[in-house]
N, C-alpha and C positions, 0 to 999 in steps of 0.2 A: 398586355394585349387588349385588354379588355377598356383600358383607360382610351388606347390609340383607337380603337374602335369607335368610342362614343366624343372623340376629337371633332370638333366641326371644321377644323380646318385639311383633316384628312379627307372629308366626303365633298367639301368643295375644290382640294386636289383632283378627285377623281371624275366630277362632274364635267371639270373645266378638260380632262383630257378626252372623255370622251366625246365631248365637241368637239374639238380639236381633231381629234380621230372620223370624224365624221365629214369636215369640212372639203378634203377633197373631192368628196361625192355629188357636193352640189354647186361648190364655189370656183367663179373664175380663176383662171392658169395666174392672170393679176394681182388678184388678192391673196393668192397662194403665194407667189411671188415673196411680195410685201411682208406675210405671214412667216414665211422662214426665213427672212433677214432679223426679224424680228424676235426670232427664239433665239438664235446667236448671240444677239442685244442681252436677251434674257439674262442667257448663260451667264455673260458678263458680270449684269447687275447682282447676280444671288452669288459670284463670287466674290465682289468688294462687301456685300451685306456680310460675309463671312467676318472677314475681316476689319470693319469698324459695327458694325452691329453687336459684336460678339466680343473681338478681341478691345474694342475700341479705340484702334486707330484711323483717323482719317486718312484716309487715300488719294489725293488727290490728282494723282496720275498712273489712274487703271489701264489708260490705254498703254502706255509704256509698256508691260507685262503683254497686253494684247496685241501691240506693233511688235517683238520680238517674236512672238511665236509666227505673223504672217507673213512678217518679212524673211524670217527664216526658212518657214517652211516653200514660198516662195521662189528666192534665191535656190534653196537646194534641188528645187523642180526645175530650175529653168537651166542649170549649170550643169544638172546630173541627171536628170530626169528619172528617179526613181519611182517605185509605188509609190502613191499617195500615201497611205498609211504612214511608210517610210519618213515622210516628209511631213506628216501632222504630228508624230511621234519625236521627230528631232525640233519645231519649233517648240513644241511641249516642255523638254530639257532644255532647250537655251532659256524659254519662259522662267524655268523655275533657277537655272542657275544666274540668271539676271537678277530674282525676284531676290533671293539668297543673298548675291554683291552687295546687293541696296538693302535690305532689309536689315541683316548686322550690322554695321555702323549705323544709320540710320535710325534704330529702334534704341540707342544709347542716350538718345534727345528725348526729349519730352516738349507737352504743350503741342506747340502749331509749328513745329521744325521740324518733325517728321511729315507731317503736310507737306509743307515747302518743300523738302528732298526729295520729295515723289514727284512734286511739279516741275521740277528743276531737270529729274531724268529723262521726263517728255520732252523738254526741251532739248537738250543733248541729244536724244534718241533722233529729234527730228533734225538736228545741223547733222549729225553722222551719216542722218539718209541723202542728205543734199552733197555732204562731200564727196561721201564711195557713190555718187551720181552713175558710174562705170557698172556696180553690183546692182544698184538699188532702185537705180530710172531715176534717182532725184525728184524734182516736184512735180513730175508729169506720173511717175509711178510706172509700173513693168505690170504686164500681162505673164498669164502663166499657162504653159502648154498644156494641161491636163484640165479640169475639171470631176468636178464630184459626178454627176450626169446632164444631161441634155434634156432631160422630160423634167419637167414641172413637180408631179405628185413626188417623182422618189428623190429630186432633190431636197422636197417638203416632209419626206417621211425620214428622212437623213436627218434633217434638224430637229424635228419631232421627238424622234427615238431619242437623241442625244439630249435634247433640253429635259426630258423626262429623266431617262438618266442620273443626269447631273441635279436634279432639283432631288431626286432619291437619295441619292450618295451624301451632300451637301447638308440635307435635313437633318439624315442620321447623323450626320457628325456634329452639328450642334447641338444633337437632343442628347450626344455622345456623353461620357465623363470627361472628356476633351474641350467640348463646347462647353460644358458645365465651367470650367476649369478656365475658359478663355471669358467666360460671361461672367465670370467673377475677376479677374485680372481688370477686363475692362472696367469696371465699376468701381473696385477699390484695389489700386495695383500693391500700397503698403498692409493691406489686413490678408490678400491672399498671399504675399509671401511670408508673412506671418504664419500660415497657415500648414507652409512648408514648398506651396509651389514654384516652379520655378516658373515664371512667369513669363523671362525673355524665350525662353525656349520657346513656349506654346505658345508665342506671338510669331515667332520665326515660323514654327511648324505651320501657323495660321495663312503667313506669308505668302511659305509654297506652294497651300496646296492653293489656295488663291490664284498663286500664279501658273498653277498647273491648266486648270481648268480656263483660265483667261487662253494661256497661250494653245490650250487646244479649239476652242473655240472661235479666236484669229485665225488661225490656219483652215479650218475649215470652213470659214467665211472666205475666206481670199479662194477656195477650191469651188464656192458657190456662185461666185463672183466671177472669179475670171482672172481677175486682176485686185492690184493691191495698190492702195498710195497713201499718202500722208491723210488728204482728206478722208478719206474712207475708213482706217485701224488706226490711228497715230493725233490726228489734232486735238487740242483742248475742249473745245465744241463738244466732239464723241464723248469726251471723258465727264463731262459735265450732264451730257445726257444719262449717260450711265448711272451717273449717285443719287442724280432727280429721279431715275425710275425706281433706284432701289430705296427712298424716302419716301417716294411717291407710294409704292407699293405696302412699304409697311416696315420699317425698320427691325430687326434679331426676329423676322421672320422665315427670310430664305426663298418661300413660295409667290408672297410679295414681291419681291423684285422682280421676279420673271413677270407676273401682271403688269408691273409697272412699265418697264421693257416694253410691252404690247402694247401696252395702250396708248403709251407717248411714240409709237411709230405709226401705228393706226390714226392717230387724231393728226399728227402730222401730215402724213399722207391724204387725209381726208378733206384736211381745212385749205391743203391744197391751190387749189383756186381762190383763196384768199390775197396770196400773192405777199406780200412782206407782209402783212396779216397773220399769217402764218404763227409764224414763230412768238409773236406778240400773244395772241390768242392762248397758244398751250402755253408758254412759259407764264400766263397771266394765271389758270387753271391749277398748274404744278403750285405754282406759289399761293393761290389762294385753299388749296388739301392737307399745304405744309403747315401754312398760319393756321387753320380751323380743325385741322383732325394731325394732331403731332404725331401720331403711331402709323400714320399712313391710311389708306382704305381698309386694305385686310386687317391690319390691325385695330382698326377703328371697330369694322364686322364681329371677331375675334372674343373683343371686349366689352362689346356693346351683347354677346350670346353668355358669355360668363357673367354679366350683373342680372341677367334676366333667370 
């Protein structure tokens, strides 16, 4: 306790929440806006940190796990119209029994073929939404009859509560004997099973909950939204933003990628009026934090507080 106490990366947890906590009080309905699509984002990010940070697989099609859980939980709103919860709860399982399909076979590959299979089921994922066009709206996308709420603050404290959450649960479970166990697989997969672990397992288990938290976080993005479509949960774009926030942020951090997440939706939003500038500008930024500080921001912070 006493170690987690004198953590610097615990008191800059808890500094940056209580901004955050505070932000509705003075900040435009706007920027609040902006703000909770962005903790969604987060979510994302610190669950693929989980798994290539940790377990050391890259991912390169997180939205797949995050277009299952929205299109499903959507689908089952508009067909059945149940609770919500209902419906964030069952994209959640399809999340992780999708994440499950793919993960087994897939994890039998090595090198950059697991990559590929990830990228490969984005792909898929998006021809399936085009063809069941009937379930799914195809490439125009479907609206969903419910929502999270209509007020600004308590869809922002919705996302709030939960990116908080999930950066909590997430932490612990790398700081876990789990994460110990996946941080060592990634690093050297022949000396830990040497060692006696099983390695595929806790890359699978790394998988689901990966894909648990993706797929709850789709779903209640699409309930903050409105609606749900390829652009928005599903294209390679999103997926790509996602790994840059969680490298940007700070790689086998966790807390890091939610920073990351923010920041590249704030700077986006911001440089705005840039115009195809835009995207030039932050993806110029991401790559110039990747090439000069390889641990990320936080992690750069982090390390640069341990040599002092």
């Amino acid at each position: 306790m006493q170690k987690l106490l004198r953590s610097p990366l615990l008191w800059i947890a808890v500094v940056v929440v209580i901004v955050a906590a505070s932000l509705p009080l003075w900040m435009s309905a706007y920027l609040l806006g902006i703000l909770t699509a962005a903790y969604y984002f987060g979510v994302f990010s610190m669950a693929w940190d989980l798994l290539f940070g940790f377990a050391g697989e890259v991912n390169f099609g997180p939205t797949f796990l995050i277009g299952l859980g929205a299109y499903t939980a959507a689908i089952l709103d508009n067909q059945l119209g149940p609770p919500i919860f209902v419906c964030v709860i069952a994209g959640a399982a399809v999340a992780v029994i999708g994440g499950l399909a793919l993960a087994v076979p897939a994890l039998r590959l090595s090198g950059p073929y697991f990559g590929l299979v990830t990228l490969v089921a984005v792909l898929l994922l998006q021809n399936a939404i085009v063809i069941f066009a009937h379930w799914t709206g195809g490439e125009i996308g479907m609206t969903v009859p419910d929502v999270l709420s209509i007020d600004t603050n308590e869809n922002y404290w919705y996302a709030l509560v939960f990116l908080v959450v999930s950066a909590i649960l997430l932490f612990g479970l790398s700081r876990s004997p789990v994460g110990l166990i996946l941080q060592a697989s990634g690093q050297d997969k022949i000396e830990a099973q040497a060692l006696g672990f099983n390695v595929t397992k806790h890359k699978i288990a790394a998988f689901c909950i990966s894909a648990l938290f993706s797929g709850v976080a789709g779903a209640m993005l699409i309930f903050y939204l409105g609606a749900t479509s390829v652009d928005t949960v599903i294209d390679i774009s999103i997926g790509v933003q996602v790994i840059i926030a969680a490298v940007l942020g700070g790689r086998r951090t966790i807390l890091g990628a939610a920073l990351g997440a923010i920041f590249l939706i704030l700077a986006t939003e911001f440089l705005r009026p840039l115009g195809q500038l835009n995207t030039f500008v932050v993806s110029a930024v991401a790559l110039a934090v990747i090439l000069f500080f390889p641990d990320g921001l936080l992690g750069y912070v982090l390390r640069s507080g341990e040599r002092e």
